[in-house]
Backbone bond lengths (Angstrom), bond angles and torsions (degrees), N, CA, C in turn:
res aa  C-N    CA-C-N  psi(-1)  N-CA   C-N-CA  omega(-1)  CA-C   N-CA-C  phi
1 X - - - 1.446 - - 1.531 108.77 -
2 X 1.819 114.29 131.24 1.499 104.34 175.56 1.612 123.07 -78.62
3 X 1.499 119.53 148.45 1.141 102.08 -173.99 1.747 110.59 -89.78
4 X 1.151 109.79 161.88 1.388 108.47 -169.15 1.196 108.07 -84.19
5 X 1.462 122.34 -37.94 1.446 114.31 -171.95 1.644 101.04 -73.61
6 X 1.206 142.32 37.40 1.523 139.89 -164.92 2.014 90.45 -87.26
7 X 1.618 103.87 -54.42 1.062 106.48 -161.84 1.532 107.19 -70.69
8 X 1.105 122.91 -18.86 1.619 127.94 165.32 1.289 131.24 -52.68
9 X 1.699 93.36 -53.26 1.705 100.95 176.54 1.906 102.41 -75.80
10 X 1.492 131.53 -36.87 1.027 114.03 -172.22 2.209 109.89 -96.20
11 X 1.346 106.18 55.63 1.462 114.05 158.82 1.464 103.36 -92.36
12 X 1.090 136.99 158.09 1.286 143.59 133.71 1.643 137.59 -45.77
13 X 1.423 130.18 40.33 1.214 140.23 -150.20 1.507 94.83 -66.12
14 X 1.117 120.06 -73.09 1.644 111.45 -179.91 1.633 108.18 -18.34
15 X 1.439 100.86 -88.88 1.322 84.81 -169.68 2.058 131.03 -40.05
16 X 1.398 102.01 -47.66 1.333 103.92 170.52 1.414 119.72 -55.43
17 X 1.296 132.59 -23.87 1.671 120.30 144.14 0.855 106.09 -39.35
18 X 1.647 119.28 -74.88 1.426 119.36 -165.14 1.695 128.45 -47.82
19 X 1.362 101.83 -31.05 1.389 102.47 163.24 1.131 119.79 -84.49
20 X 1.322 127.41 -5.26 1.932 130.07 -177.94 1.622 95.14 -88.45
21 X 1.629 113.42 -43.77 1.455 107.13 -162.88 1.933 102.17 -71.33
22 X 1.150 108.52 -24.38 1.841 109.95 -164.74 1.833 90.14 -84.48
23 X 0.998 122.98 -31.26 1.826 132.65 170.08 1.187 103.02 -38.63
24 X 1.304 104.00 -91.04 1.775 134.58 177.09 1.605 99.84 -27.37
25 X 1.298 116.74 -69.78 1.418 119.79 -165.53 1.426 119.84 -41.87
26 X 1.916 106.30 -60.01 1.306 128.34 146.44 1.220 121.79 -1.85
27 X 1.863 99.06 -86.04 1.360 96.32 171.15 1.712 149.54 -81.91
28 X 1.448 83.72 -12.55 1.833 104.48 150.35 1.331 97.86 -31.20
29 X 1.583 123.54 -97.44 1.441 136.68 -163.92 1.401 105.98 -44.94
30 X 1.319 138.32 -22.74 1.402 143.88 -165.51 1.897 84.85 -93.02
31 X 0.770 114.92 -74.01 1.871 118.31 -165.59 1.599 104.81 -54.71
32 X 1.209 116.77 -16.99 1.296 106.60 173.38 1.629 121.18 -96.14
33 X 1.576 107.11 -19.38 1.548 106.84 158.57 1.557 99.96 -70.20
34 X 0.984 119.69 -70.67 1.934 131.67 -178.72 1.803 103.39 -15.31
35 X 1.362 109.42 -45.63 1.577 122.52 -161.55 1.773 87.64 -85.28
36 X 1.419 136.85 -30.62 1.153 126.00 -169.09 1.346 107.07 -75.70
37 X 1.639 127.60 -53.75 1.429 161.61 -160.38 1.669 78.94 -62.23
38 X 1.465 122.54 -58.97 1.882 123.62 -147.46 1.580 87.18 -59.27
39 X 1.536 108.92 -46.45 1.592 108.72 -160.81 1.393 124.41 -66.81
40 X 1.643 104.14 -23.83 1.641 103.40 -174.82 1.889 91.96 -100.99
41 X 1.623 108.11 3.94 1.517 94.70 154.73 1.428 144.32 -89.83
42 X 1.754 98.15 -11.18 1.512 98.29 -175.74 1.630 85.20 -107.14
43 X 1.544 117.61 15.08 2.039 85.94 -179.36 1.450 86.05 -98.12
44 X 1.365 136.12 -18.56 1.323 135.49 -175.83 1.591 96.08 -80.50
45 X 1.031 137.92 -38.73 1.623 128.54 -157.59 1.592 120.38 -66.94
46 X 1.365 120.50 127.45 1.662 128.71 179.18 1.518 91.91 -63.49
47 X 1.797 94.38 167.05 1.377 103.62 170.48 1.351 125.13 -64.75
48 X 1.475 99.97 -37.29 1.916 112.42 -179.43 1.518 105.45 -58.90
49 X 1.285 120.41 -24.51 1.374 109.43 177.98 2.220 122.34 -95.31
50 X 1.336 78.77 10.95 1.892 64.69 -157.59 2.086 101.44 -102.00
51 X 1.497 97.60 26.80 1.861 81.84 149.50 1.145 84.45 -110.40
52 X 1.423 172.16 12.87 1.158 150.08 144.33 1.214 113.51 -78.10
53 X 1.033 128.72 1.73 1.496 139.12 154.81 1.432 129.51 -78.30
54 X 1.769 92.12 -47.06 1.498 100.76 162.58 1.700 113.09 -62.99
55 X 1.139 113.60 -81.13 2.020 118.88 149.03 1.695 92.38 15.03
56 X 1.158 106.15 -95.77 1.935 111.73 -178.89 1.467 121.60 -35.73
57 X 1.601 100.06 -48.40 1.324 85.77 171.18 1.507 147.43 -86.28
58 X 2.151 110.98 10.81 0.704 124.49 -148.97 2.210 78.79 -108.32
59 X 1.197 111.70 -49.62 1.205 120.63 168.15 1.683 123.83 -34.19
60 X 1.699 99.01 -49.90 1.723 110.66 -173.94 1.663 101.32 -37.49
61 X 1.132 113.17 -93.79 1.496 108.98 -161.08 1.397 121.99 -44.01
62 X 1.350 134.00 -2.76 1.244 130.99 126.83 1.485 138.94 -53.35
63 X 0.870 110.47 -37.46 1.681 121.22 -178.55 1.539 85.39 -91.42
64 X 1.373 151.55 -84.89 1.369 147.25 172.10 1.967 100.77 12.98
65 X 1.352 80.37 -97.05 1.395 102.91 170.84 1.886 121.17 -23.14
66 X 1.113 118.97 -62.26 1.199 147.81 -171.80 1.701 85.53 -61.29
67 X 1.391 121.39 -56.01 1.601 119.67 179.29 1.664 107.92 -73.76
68 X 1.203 115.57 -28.67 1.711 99.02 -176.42 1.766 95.94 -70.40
69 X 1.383 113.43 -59.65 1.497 114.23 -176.48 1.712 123.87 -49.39
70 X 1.460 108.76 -38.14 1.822 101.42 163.75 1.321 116.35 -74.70
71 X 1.357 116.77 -12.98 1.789 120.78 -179.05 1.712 108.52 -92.89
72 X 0.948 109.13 -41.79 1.484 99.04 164.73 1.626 113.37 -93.66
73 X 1.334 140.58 24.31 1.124 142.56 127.90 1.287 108.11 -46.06
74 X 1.794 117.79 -90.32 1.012 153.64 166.22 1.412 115.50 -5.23
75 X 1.328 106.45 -45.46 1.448 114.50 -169.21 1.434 98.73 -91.11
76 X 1.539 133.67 -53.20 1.253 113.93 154.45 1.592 138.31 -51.67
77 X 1.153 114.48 -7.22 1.402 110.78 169.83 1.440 121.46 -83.69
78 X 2.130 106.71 -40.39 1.771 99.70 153.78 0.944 125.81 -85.17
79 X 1.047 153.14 -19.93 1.870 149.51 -163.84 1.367 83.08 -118.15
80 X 0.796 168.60 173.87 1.973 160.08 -57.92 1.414 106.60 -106.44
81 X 1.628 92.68 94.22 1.488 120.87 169.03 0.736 123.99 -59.36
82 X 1.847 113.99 -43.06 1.349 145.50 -158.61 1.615 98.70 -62.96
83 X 1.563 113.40 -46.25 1.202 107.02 -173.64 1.740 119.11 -71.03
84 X 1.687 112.14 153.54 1.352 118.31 179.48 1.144 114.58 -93.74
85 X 1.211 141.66 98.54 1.411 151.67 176.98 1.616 120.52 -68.91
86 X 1.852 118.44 102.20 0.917 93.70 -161.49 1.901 76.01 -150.06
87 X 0.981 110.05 166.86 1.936 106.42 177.95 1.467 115.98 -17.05
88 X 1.833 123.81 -63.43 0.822 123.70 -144.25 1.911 104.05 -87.24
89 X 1.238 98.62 -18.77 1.806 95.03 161.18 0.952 123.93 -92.27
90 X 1.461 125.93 -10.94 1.894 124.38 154.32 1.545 106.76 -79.67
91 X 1.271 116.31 -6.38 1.605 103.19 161.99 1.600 113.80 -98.32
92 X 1.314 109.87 -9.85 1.727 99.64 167.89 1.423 114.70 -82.72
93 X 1.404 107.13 -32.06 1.209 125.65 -179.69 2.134 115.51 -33.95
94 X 1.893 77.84 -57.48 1.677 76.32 172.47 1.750 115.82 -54.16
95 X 1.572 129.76 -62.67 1.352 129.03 -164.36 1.851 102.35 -36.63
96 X 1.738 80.24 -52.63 1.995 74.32 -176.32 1.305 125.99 -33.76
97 X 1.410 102.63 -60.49 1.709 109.03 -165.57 1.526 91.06 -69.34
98 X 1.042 136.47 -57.50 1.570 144.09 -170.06 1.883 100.13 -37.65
99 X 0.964 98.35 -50.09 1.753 104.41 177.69 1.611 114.39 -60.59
100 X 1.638 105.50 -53.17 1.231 106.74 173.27 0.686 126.11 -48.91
101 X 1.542 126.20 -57.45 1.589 122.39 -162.69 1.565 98.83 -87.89
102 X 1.428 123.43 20.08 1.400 123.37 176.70 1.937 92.15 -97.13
103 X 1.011 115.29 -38.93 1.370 101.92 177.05 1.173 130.66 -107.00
104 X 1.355 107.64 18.33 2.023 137.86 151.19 1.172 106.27 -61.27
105 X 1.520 124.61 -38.86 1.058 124.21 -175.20 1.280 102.38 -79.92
106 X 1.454 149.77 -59.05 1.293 133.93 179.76 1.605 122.04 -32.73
107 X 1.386 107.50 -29.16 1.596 105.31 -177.05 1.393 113.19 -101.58
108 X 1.520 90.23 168.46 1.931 92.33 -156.39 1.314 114.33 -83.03
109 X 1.241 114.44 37.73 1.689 132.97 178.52 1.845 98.31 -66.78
110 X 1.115 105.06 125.72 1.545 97.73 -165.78 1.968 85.31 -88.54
111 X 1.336 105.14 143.07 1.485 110.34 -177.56 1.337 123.43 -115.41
112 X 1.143 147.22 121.79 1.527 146.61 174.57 1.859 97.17 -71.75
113 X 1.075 108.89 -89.95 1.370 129.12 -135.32 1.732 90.34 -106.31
114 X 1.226 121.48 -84.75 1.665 127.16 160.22 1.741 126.88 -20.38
115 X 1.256 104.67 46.29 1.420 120.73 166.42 1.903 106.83 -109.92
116 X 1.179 108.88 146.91 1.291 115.94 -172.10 1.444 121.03 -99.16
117 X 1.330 102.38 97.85 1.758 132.23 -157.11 1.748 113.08 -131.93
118 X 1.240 98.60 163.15 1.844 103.36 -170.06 1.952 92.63 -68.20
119 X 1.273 123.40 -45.68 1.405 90.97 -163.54 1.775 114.16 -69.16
120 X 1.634 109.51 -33.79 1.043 112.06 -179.11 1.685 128.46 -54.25
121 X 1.477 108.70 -37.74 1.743 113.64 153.25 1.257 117.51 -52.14
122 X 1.387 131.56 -37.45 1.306 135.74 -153.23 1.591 88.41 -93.61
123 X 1.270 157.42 -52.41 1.549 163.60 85.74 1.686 80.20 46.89
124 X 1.519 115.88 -93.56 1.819 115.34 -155.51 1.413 88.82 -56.38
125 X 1.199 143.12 -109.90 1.249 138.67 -174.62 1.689 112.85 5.02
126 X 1.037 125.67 -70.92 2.004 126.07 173.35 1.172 102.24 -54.00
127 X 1.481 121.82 -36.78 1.811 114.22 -175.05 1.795 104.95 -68.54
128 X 1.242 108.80 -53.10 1.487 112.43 -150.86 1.733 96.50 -82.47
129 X 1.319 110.54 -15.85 1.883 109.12 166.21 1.005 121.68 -123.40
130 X 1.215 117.39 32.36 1.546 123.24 151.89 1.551 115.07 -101.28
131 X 1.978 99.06 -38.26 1.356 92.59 -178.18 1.683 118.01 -69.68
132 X 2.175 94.14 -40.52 1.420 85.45 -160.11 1.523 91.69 -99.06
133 X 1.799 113.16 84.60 1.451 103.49 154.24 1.418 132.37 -108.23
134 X 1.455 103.72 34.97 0.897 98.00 175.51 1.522 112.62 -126.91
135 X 1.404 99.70 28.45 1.290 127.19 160.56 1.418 126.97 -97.19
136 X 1.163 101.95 -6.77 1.587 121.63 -167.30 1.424 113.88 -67.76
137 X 0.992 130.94 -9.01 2.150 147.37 -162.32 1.302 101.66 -125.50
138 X 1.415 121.99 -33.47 1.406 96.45 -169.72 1.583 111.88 -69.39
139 X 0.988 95.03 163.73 1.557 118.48 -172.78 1.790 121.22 -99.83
């Protein structure tokens, strides 16, 4: 009988840290311009405009998300060739980043958008299988 956890122990987790932690970082520096831009947008914004502001901001951590998960796709698809991209490492893929930005939050990285929340998983998940679907068959 095969054991199930076979395909568990033989993912590549190291590296997929390594691609969750260079993600995260990425978009660290990205959410903290994003968090500067939001602020000189709502001190500039009229009243007629600010439920469409709210609207935007209810969206962000989806699209956030959606960019950490195609960027750490991305980055594993050029810099570790070596690796075989096939369903079951775009499904580890998520825990990684999910972990990371779980202990992003412990540090005193001040955060806009990159806090670890249901829309923002749901964001990595649409990012990392939308981009990599054409990874989706291999075997």
């Amino acid at each position: 009988m095969r054991n199930p956890f076979w395909r568990l122990k033989s993912l590549p987790w190291a590296i997929l840290l390594q691609v969750a932690l260079l993600a995260v970082a990425i978009a660290t520096a990205a959410d903290l311009l994003l968090t500067q831009g939001l602020a000189l947008l709502i001190a500039n914004v009229g009243s007629g405009l600010l439920p469409l502001v709210q609207l935007l901001f209810m969206a962000l951590p989806i699209a956030a998300g959606f960019a950490v998960g195609a960027l750490a796709l991305t980055i594993l698809e050029r810099w570790f060739t070596t690796v075989y991209l096939d369903t079951g490492v775009l499904w580890a893929l998520v825990p990684c980043l999910a972990l990371v930005l779980f202990a992003k939050g412990f540090l005193p990285i001040p955060t806009g958008v990159l806090t670890l929340s249901y829309p923002l998983v749901v964001g990595v998940l649409l990012g990392i299988f939308v981009v990599g679907k054409r990874h989706w068959r291999r075997w």
